[in-house]
C-alpha positions in Angstrom: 73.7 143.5 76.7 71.8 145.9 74.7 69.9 145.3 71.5 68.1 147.1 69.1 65.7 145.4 66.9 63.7 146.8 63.5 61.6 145.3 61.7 63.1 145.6 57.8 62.3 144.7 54.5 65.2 144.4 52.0 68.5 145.3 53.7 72.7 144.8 53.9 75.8 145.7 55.0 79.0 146.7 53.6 82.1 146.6 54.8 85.4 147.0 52.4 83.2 148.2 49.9 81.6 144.7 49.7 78.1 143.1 51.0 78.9 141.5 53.8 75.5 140.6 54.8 72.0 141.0 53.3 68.1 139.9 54.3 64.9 140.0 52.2 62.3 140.4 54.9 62.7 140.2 58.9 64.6 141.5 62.0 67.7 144.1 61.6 69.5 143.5 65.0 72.2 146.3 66.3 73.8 144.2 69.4 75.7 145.8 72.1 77.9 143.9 74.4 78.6 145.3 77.6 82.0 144.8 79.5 80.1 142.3 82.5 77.9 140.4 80.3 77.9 136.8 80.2 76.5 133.6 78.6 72.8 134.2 80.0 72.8 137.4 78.4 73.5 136.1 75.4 70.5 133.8 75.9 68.0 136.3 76.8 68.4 138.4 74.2 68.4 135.4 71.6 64.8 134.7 73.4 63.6 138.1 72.6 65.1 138.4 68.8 63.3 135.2 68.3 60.2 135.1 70.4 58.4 138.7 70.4 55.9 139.3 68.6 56.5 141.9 66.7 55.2 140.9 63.0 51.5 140.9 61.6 49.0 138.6 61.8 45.8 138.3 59.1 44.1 140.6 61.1 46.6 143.4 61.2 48.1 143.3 64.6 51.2 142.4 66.2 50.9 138.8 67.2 53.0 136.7 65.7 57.4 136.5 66.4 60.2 135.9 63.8 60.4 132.3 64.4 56.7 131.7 63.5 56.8 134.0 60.3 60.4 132.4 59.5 61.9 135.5 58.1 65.9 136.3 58.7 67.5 138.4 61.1 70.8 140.5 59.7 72.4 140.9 63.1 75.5 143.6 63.4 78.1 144.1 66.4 77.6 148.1 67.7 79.5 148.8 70.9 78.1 152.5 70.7 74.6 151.0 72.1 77.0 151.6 75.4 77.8 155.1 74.4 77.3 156.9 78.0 76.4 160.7 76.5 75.4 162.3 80.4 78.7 164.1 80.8 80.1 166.6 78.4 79.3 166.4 74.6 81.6 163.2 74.3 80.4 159.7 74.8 81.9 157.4 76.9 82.4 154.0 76.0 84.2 152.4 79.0 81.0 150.0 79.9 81.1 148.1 76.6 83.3 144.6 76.1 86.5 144.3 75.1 86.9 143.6 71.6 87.6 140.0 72.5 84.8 139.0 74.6 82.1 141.5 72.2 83.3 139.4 69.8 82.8 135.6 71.3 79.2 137.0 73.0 78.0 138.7 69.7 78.8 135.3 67.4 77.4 133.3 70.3 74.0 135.2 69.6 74.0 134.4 66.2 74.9 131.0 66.7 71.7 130.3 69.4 69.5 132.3 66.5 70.8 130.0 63.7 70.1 127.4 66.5 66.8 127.8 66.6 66.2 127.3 63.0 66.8 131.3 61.9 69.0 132.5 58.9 71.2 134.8 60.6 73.5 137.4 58.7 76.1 139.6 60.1 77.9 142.3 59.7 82.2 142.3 59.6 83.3 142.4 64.0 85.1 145.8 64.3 84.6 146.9 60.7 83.5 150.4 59.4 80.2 148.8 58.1 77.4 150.8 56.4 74.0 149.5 56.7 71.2 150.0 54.4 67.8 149.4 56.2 64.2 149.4 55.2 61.9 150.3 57.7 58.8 148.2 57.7 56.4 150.0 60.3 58.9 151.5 61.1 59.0 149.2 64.3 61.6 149.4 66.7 62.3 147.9 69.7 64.8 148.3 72.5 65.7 145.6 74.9 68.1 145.1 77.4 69.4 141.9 79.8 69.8 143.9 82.8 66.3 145.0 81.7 67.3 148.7 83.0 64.7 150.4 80.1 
């Protein structure tokens, strides 16, 4: 499972022309599920989202995580995070989930984030979404539960 977080101000997602999803200060969260991930994935990356710390403190420095600044996460389903781009000019996709399972794993994510006490908003599973985000930093982050980067 792949996951790439940025630190936002105002932001949203559309899909059908309507918002489907919109935060005011916090994480925007682009989650990739890959085709052998399971239940402990899920968890792991919830830790992260939740627990690095990735936000300002008094002083100016990094020291303090989304669930201590209570801020909201807008997290959005990308299988392309598993776009394999080392043959040809043409990604392959073959190592991210079936629709299905992406699906089940990416709400399961939100669902241990709202968990914890975090307002979660997501984007439309398998919808042409676009997503309006406002860097704050900018400050991104890349994780991943095999923890291969």
């Amino acid at each position: 499972m792949r996951a790439v977080l940025q630190r936002a101000g105002e932001s949203m997602v559309e899909a059908d022309g309507e918002v489907v999803g919109k935060i005011t200060k916090g994480l925007v969260v682009f989650v990739g599920i890959e085709k052998d991930d399971e239940e402990d994935d899920c968890k792991y990356i919830a830790d992260k989202i939740a627990g690095l710390r990735i936000f300002e403190d008094n002083e100016g420095k990094m020291n303090l995580s989304l669930e201590e600044v209570g801020w909201e996460i807008l997290c959005i389903s990308q299988f392309t995070l598993f776009g394999d781009c080392r043959k040809g000019r043409r990604p392959s996709f073959i190592k991210a989930a079936a629709p299905e399972k992406a699906n089940h794993l990416y709400n399961r994510i939100c669902e241990i984030l709202s968990g914890r006490g975090l307002k979660v908003e997501k984007g439309k599973f398998q919808a042409m979404m676009k997503v309006k985000v406002l860097n704050d930093g900018p400050v991104t982050i890349l994780l991943d539960s095999r923890k291969s980067f």
